[in-house]
N, C-alpha and C positions, 0 to 999 in steps of 0.2 A: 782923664786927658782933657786940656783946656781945650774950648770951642775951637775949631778949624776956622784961620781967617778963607779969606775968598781965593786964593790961587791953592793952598790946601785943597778945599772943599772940589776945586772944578778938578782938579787931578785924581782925586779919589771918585768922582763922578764917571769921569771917562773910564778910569781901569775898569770899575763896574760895570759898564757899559760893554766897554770888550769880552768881557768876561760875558758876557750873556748872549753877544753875538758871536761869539765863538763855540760856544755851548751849544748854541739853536744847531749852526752850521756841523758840529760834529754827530750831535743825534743824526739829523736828516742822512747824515754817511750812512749810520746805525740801520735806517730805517730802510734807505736805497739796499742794503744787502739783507733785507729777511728779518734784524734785529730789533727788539723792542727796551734792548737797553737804553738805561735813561743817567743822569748824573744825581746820585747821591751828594746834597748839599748838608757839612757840619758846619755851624757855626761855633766860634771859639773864643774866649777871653783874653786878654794879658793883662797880668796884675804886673804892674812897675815895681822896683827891689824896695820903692819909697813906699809901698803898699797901696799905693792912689792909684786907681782906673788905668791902665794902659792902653787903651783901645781893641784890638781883636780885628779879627777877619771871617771867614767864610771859607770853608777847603769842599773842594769839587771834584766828587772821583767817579768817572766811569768804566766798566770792565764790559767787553762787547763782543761782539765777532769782529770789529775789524781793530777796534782800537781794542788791546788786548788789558790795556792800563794807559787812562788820562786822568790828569791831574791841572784842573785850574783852578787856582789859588788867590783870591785875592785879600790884600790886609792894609789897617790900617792903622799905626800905633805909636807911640810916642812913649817919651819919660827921661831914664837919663842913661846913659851908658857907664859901667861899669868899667874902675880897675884902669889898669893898666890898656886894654880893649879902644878905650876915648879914643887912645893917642894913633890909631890904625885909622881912624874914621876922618874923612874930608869934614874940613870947620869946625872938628869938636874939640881936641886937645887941650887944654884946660876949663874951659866951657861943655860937659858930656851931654847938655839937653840936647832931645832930638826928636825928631817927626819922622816919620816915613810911612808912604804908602805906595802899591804898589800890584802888578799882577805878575803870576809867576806860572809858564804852564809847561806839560811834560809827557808827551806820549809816546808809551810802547808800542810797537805792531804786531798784530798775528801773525800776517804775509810778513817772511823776511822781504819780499821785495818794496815795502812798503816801508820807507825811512824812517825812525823815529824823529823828534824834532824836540827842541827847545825853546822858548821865550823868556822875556823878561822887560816889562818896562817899570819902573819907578821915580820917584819922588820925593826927596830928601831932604830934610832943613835938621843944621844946626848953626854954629855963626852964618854956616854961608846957604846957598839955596840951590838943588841942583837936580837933571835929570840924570840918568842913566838906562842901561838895557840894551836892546838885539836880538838877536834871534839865529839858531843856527843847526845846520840839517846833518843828523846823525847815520845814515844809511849802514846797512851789515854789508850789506854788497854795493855800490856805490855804483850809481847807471847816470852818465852825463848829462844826461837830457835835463834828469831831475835836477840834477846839481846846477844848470846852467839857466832854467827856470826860476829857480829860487833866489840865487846870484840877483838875475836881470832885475827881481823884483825889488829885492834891497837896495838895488843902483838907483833903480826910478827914484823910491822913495829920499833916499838919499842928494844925487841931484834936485832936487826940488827943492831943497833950502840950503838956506847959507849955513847952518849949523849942520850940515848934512856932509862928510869926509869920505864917501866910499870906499875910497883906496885906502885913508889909515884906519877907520872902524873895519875895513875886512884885516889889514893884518892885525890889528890891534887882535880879533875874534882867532886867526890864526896861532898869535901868541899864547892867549890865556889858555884856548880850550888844547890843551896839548900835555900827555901826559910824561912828564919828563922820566919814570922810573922804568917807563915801557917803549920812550921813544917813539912815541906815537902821537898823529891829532885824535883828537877823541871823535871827531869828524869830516865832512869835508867844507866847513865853515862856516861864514856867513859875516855876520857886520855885530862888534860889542865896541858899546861907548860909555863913557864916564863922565862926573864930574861935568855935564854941558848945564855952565851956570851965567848969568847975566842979564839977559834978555829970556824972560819966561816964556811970554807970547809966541817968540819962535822956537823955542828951545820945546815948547809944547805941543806946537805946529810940527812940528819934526818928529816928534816920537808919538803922535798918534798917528801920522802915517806910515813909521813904523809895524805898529800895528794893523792897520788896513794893508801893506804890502803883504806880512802873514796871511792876511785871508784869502787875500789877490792870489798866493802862490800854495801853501801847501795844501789845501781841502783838494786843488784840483790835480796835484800830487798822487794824494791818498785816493783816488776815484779813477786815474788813471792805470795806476797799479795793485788795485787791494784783488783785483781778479786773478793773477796772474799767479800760474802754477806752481808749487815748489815740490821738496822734496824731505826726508829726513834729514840729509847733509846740509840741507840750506838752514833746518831748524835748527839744527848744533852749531850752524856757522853764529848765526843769529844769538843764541845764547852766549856763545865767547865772548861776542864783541859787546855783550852786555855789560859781562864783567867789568870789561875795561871801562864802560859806562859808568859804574855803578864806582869804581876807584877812583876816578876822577873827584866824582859831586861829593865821597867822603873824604878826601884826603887835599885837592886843593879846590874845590870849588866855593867862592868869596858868599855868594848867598846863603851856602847851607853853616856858614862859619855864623856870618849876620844874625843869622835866624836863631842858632842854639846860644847865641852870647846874646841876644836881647829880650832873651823869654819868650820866644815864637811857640806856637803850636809844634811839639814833636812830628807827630802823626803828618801836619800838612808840609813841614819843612823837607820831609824823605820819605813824601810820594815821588819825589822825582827818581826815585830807586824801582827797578824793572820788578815786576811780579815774578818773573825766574830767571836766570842766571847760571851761568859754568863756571870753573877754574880746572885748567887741568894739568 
């Protein structure tokens, strides 16, 4: 992969950075409840179909008492997009080079009272230049406080810049994470954006506090409720709605499409997939 010019380079900087202080912050959860689990860090290659260097990432998996399966992923890679594939992707359509980097992260919970969550911020060149990502809170049992917590956070963050839409990045997140063969959202929401291209400096400005709204809101989440009682029916409720989890991310979810059509790490592409699960 050719050298990263300088707004490449500071965005793969930052994700890495998230990615470490989000790491630090879920151990200390780990450690507040008895645990001494830690994150198992792989690193990983991607060869391009041209055979040349594709860059590679880093996949981050912890299994705990409270976080029963996390997954933070970060990557960094380039080359050229394959086929017919080009012509789905923002800027590339007869031009297939591409860059991307990018954090990606994913936890299960032990406590069904205890939401699972998702993230995702990125960074994307091919003719054109652009951010994306969000974040959005998956609960089995859905308790408002949490939802309305997590909400306000994304608002702040949002409000705070002018590339910041709250209203249309929360439906826009209503729309996508929705699973149409079950009629159902896969959650109770949150804020997904696209294609935010033009102006880097704020477009950048925006989606790293993005990510600092995450920290602001779910660590104190999962601390508020990883104590809290349950029962066997709470734990089957909890696996069902995994399922439906786990239907989503393989059947319409855009990143784990991304991932397997540009030679991403298998393994780090479907950690976002629960450690156990029902259908019944």
């Amino acid at each position: 992969m050719p050298p990263l010019d300088p707004q490449q380079a500071t965005a793969r900087a930052w994700f890495e950075h998230l990615r470490d202080v989000i790491c630090a912050e879920f151990v200390a959860i780990e450690r507040e409840a008895g645990s001494d689990a830690a994150f198992d860090y792989i690193a990983w290659d991607r060869v391009d179909p041209s055979r040349e260097p594709g860059g590679g990432g880093v996949r981050g998996v912890m299994k705990g008492q409270v976080f029963e399966k996390v997954g933070v992923n970060v990557s960094t890679v380039g080359g050229t997009f394959e086929g017919e594939f080009a012509k789905s992707i923002h800027g590339a359509g007869d031009n297939p080079g591409f860059f991307a980097t990018g954090i990606s992260l994913v936890a299960h919970m032990a406590n069904p009272h205890v939401p699972a969550v998702h993230m995702n911020c990125r960074f994307l060149v091919t003719t054109k230049r652009w951010f994306g990502g969000g974040a959005d809170l998956n609960p089995p049992m859905p308790i408002a406080d949490d939802t309305a917590s997590f909400h306000r956070s994304l608002r702040a963050a949002c409000d705070a810049h002018g590339p910041g839409d709250y209203e249309r990045f929360k439906r826009w997140a209503d729309e996508y994470f929705y699973i149409p063969h079950r009629q159902v959202h896969r959650g109770v929401g949150g804020i997904f954006y696209d294609h935010l291209e033009g102006d880097f400096d704020a477009n950048f400005a925006f989606t790293q506090d993005v990510g600092r709204a995450f920290l602001a809101s779910y660590p104190a989440i999962v601390r508020r409720r990883m104590d809290t009682p349950f029962t066997a029916d709470d734990i089957a409720a909890r696996d069902a709605w995994r399922g439906r989890y786990a239907e989503f991310n393989l059947v319409y979810d855009r990143g784990t499409s991304f991932g397997l059509k540009t030679g991403g790490n298998v393994d780090a592409i479907l950690m976002s997939l629960p450690p156990v699960a029902t259908w019944s």
